[in-house]
N, C-alpha and C positions, 0 to 999 in steps of 0.2 A: 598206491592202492592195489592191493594183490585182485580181491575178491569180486563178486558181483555186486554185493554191495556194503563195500567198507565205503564207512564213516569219514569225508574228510579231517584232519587234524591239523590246525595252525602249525609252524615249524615250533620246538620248544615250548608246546603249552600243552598244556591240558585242557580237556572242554568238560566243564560239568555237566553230569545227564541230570536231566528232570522228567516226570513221567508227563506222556502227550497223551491225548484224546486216540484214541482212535482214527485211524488215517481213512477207515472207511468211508466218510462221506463229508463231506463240507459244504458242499453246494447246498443238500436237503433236496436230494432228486433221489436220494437212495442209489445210486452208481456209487463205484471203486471209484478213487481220488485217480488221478490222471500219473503215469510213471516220474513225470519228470516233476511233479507238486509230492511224489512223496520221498524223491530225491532232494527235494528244496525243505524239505520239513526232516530229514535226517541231517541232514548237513550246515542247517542252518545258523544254530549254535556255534558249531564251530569257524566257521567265516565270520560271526560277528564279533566272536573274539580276536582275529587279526586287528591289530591298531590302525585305525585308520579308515576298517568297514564304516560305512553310513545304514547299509540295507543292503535284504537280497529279499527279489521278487522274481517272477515268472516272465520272460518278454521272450522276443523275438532276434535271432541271429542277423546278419548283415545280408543272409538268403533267403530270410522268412520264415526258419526252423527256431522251434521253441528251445528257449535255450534260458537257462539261469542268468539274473542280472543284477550285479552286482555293483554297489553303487559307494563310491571311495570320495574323500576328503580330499585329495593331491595325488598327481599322476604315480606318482614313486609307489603308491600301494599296489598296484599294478603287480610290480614284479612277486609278489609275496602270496600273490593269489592261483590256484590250479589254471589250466587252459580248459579242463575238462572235468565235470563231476558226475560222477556213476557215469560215465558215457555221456554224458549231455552238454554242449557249449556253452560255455564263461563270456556271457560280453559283459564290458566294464561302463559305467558311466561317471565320469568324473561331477560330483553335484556339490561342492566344498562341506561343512560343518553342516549339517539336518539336527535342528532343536525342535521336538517335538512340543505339539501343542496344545496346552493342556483346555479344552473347552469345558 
């Protein structure tokens, strides 16, 4: 990733775009979205097309810095994922298969 804020890309795919909301606000406090929630909201798409993504959310690094987390099927996905997006830290959580649930 050359730029300030290019887009991660699976190796060998392609990521479809689709048009998002506005990254202004989420909360409903009316503040700008936080750098590293509109780096998880660009990048998103394309991490969950890596085989084997479950999820990516917002957590905390092994020092307590916000960092993207990303949550895989079996260790082996590991290798296929960045260490670092826009500048921000990759922790991994291995959680096996996530079947969402329909209430």
């Amino acid at each position: 990733m050359d730029g300030e804020h290019d887009v991660f890309k699976p190796p060998g795919g392609e990521v479809e775009e689709a048009q998002m909301p506005s990254v202004a606000d989420r909360a409903g406090d009316g503040g700008p979205q936080s750098e590293i929630a509109v780096a998880k909201e660009r990048n998103e798409n394309a991490l969950m097309a890596i085989d084997g993504v479950e999820g990516v959310a917002i957590g905390r690094d092994r020092i307590g810095d916000a960092a993207l987390v990303i949550y895989v099927r079996e260790p082996s996905v590991k290798r296929q994922l960045p260490s670092q997006v826009e500048g921000h830290a990759v922790e991994t959580v291995v959680t096996g298969p996530i079947d969402a649930y329909k209430g």
